[in-house]
PyMOL CGO cylinders between C-alpha atoms (Angstrom):
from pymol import cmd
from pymol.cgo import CYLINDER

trace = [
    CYLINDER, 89.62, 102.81, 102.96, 91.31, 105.82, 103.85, 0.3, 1, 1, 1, 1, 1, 1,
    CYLINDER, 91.31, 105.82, 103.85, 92.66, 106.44, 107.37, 0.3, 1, 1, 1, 1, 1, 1,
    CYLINDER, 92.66, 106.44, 107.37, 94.08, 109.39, 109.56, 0.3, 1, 1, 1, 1, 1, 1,
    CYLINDER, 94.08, 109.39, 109.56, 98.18, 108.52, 109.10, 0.3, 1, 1, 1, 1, 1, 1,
    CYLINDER, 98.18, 108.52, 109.10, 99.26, 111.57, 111.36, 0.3, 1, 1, 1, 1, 1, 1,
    CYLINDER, 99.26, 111.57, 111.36, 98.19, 114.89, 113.12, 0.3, 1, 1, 1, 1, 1, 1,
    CYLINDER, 98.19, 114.89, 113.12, 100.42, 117.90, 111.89, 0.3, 1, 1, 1, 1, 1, 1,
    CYLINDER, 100.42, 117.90, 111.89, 100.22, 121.26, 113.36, 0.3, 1, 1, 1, 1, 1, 1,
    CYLINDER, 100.22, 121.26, 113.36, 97.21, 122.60, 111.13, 0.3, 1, 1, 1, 1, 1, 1,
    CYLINDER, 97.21, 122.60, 111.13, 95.65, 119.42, 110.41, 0.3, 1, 1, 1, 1, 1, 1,
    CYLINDER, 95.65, 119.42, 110.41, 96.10, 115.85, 109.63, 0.3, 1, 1, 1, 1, 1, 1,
    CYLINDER, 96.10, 115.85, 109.63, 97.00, 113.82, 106.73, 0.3, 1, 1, 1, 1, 1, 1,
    CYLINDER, 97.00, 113.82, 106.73, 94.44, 111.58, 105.49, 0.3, 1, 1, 1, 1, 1, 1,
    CYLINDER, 94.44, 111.58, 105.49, 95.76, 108.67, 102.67, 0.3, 1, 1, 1, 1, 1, 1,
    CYLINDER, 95.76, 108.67, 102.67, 93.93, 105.87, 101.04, 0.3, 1, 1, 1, 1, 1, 1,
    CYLINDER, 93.93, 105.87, 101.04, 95.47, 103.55, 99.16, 0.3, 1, 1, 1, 1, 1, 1,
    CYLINDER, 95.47, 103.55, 99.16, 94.58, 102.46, 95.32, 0.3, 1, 1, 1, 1, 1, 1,
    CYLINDER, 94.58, 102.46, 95.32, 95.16, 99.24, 93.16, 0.3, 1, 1, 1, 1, 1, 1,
    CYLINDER, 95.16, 99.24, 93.16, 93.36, 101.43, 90.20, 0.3, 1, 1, 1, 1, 1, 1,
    CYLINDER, 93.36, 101.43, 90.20, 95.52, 104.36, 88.80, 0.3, 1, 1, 1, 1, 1, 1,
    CYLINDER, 95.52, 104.36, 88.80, 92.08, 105.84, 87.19, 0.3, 1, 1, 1, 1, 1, 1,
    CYLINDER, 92.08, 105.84, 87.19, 90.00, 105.57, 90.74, 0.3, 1, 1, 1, 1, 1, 1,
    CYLINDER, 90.00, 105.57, 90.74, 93.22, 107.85, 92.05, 0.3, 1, 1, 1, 1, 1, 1,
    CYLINDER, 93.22, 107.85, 92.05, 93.33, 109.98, 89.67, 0.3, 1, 1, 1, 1, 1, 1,
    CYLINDER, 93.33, 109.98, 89.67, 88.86, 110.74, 89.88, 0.3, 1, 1, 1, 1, 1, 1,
    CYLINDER, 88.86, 110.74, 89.88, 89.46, 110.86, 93.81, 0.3, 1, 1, 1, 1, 1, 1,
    CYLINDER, 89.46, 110.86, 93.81, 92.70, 113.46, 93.07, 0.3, 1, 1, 1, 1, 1, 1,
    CYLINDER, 92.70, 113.46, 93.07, 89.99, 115.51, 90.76, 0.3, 1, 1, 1, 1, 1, 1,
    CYLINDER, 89.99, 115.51, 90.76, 87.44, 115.75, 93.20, 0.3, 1, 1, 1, 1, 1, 1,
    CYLINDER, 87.44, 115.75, 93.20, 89.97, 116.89, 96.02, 0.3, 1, 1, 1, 1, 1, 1,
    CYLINDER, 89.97, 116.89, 96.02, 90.96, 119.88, 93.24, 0.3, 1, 1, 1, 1, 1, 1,
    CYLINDER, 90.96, 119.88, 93.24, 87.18, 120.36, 93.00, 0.3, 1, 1, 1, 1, 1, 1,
    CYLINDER, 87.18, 120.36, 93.00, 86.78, 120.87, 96.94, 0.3, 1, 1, 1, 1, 1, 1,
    CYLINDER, 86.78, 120.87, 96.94, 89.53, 123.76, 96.38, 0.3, 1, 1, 1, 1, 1, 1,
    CYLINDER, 89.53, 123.76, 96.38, 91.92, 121.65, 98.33, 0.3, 1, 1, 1, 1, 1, 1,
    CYLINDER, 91.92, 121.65, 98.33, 95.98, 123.37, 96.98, 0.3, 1, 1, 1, 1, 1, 1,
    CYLINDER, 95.98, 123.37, 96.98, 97.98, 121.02, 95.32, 0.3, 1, 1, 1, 1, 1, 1,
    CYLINDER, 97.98, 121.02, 95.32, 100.66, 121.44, 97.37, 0.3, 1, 1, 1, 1, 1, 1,
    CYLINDER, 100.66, 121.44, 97.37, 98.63, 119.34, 100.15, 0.3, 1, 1, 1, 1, 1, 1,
    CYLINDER, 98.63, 119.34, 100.15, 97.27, 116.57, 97.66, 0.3, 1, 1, 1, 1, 1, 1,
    CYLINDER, 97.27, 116.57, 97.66, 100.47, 113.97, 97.61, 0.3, 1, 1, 1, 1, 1, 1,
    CYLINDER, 100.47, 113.97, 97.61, 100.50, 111.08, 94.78, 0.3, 1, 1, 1, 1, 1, 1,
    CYLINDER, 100.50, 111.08, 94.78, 102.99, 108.39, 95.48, 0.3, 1, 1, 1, 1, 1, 1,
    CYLINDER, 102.99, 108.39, 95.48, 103.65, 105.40, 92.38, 0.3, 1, 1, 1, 1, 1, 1,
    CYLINDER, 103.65, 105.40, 92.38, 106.13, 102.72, 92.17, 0.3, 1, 1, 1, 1, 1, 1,
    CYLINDER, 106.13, 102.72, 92.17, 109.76, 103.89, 91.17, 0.3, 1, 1, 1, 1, 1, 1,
    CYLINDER, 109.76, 103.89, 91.17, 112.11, 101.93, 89.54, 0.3, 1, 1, 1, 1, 1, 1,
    CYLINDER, 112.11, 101.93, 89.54, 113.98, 99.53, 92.06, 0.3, 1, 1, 1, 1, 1, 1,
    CYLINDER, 113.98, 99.53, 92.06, 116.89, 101.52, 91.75, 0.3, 1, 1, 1, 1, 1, 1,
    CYLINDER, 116.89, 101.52, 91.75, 114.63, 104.98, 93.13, 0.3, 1, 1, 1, 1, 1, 1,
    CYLINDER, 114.63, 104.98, 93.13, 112.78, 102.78, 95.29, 0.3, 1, 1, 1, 1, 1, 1,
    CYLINDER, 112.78, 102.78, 95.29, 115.23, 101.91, 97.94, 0.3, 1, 1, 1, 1, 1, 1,
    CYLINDER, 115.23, 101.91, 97.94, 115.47, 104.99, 99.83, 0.3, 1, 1, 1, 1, 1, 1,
    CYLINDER, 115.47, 104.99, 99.83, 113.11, 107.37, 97.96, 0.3, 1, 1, 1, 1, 1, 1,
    CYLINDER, 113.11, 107.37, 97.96, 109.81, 106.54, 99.57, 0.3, 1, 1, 1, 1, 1, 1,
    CYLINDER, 109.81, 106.54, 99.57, 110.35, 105.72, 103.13, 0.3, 1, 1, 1, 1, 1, 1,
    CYLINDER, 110.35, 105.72, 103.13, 112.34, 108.65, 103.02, 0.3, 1, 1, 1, 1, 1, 1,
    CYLINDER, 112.34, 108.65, 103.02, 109.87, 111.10, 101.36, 0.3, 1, 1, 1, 1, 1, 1,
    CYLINDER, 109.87, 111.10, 101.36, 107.19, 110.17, 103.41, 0.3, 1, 1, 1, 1, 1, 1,
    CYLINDER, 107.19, 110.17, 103.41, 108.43, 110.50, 106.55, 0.3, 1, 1, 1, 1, 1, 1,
    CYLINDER, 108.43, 110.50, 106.55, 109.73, 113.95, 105.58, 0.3, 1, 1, 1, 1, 1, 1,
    CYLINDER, 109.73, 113.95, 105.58, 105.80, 114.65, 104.74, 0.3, 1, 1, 1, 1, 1, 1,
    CYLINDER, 105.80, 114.65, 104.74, 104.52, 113.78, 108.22, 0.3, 1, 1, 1, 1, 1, 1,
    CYLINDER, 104.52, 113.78, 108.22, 103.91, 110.08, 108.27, 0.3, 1, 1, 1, 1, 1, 1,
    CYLINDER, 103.91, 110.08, 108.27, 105.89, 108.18, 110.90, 0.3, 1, 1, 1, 1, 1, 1,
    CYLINDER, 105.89, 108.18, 110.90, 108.35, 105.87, 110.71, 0.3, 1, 1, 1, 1, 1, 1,
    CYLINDER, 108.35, 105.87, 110.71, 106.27, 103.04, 111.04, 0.3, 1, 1, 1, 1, 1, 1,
    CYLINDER, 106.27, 103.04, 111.04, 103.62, 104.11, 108.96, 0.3, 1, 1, 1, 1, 1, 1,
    CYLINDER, 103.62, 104.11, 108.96, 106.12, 105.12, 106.33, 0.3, 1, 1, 1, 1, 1, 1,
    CYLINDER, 106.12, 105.12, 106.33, 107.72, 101.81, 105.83, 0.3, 1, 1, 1, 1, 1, 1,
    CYLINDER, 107.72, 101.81, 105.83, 103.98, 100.09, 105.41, 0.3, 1, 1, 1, 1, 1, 1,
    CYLINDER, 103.98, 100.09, 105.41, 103.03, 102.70, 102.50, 0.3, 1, 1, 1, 1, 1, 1,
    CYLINDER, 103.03, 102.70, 102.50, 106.93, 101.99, 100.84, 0.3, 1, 1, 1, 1, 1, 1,
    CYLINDER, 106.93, 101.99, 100.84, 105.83, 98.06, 101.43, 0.3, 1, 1, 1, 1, 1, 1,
    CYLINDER, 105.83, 98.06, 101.43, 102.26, 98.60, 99.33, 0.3, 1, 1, 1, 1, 1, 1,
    CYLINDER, 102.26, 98.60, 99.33, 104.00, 101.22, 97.12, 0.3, 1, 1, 1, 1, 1, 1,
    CYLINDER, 104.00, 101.22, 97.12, 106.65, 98.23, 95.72, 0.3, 1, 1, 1, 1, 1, 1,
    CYLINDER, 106.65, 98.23, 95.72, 103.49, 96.32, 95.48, 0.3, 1, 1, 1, 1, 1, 1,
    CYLINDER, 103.49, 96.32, 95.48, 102.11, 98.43, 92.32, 0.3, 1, 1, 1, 1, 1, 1,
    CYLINDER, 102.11, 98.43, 92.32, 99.93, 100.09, 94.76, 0.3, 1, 1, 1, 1, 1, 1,
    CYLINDER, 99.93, 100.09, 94.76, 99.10, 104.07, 94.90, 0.3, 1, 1, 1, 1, 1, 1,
    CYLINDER, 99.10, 104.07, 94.90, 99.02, 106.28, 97.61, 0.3, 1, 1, 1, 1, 1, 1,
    CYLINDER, 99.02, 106.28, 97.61, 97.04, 109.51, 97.51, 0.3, 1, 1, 1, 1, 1, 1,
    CYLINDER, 97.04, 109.51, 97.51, 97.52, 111.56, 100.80, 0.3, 1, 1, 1, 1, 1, 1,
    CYLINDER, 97.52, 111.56, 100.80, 95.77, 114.97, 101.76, 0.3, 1, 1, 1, 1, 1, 1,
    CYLINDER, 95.77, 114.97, 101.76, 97.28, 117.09, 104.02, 0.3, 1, 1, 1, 1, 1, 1,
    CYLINDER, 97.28, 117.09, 104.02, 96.61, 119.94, 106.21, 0.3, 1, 1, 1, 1, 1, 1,
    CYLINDER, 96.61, 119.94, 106.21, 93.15, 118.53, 107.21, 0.3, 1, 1, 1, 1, 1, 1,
    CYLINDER, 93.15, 118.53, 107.21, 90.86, 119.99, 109.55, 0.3, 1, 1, 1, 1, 1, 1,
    CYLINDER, 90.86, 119.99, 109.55, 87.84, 118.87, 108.07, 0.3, 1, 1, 1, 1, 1, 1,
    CYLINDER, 87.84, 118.87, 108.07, 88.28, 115.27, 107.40, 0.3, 1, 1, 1, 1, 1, 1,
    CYLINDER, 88.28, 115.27, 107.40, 84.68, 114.27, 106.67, 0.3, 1, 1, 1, 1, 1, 1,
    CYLINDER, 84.68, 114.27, 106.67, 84.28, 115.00, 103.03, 0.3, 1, 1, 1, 1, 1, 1,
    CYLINDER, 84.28, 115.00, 103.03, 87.96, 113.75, 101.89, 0.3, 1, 1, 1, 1, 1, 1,
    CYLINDER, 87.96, 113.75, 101.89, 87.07, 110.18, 103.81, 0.3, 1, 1, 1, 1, 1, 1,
    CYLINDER, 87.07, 110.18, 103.81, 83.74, 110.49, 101.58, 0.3, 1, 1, 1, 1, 1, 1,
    CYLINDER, 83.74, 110.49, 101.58, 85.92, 110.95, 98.42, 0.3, 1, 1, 1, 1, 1, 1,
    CYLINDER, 85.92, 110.95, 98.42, 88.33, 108.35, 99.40, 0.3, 1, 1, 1, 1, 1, 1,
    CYLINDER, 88.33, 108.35, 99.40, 85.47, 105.96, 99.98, 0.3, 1, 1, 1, 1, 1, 1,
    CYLINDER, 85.47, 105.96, 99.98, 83.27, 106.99, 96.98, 0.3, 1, 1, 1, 1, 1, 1,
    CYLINDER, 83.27, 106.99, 96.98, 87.00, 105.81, 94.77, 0.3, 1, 1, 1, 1, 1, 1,
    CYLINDER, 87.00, 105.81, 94.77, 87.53, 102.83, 96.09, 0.3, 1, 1, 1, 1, 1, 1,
    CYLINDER, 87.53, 102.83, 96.09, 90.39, 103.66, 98.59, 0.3, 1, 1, 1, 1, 1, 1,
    CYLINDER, 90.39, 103.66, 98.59, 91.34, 100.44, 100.46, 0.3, 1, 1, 1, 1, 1, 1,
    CYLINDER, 91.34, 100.44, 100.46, 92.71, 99.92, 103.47, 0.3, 1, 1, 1, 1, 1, 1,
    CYLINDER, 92.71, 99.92, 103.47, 94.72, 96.77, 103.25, 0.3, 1, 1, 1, 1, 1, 1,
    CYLINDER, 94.72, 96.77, 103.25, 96.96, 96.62, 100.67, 0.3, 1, 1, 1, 1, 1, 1,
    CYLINDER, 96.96, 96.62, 100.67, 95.09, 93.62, 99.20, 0.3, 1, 1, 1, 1, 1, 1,
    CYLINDER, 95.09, 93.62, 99.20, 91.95, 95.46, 99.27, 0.3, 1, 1, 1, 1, 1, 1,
    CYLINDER, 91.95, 95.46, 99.27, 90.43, 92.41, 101.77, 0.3, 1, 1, 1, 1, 1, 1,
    CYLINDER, 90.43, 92.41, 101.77, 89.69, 95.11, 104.62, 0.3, 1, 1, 1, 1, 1, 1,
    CYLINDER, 89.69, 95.11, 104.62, 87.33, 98.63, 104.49, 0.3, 1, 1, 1, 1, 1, 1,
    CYLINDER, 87.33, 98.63, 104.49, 87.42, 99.82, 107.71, 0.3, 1, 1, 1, 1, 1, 1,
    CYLINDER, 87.42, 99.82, 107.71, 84.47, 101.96, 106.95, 0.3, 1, 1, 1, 1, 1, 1,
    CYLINDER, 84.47, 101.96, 106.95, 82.13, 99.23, 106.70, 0.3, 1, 1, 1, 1, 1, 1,
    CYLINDER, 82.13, 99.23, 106.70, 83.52, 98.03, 109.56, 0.3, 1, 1, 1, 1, 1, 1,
    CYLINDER, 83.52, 98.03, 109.56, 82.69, 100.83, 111.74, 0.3, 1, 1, 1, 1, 1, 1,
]
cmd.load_cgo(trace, "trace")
C-alpha cells in the first residue's frame, strides 16, 4: 500500500514499499510511462551494513520524509525491503493506482493494505 509520507512545496511524496524487486521495478516503468522525470521517482535497496548505518535515514530525510518516517523506511530497508517514492505530487490518484496495481504494501510484512481498508 502506498501512503502520502510528506507534503513538499509543489506536491507530496507518495512511497510504497516492495518485498518483490520485479513488482518495483513494473511500478517504476509505469511511473516513466505517466511522463513522471526521474529525478522525482526515488528507488531505495539495502546497502551493505557498513553504507547502511547512516546512509538511509540520512538520505531520506534530506528528500522530504521526516524524521520519524525516515527511520521506519531505514528499519524495512535493512529488512530486504524496497522503497519506491514519487515526488512532487499534485495528482496523487493515478501513482496510488500504480502502487496498488504492483503490490505496494504498507506494513513491512505485507499483513496490512490500507486501501482495502478504506
Amino acid at each position: 500500500m502506498s501512503q502520502t509520507i510528506n507534503k513538499t512545496h509543489q506536491g507530496q511524496i507518495i512511497g510504497g514499499i516492495f518485498s518483490n524487486r520485479e513488482n518495483a521495478d513494473k511500478a517504476v516503468k509505469a511511473f516513466e510511462d505517466l511522463n513522471i522525470c526521474s529525478e522525482n521517482i526515488q528507488v531505495v535497496v539495502q546497502l551493505d551494513e557498513k553504507q547502511a548505518k547512516d546512509a538511509c535515514t540520512d538520505m531520506l530525510s534530506d528528500r522530504g520524509f521526516s524524521e520519524s518516517q525516515a527511520r521506519y523506511h531505514d528499519k524495512i530497508i535493512r529488512e530486504g525491503k524496497i522503497l519506491v517514492a514519487v515526488h512532487e505530487v499534485t495528482d496523487p490518484a493515478p501513482i496510488i493506482d500504480i502502487f496498488d496495481k504492483y503490490d505496494a504494501e504498507y506494513n513491512p510484512n505485507g499483513s496490512r493494505n490500507l486501501r482495502e481498508v478504506v
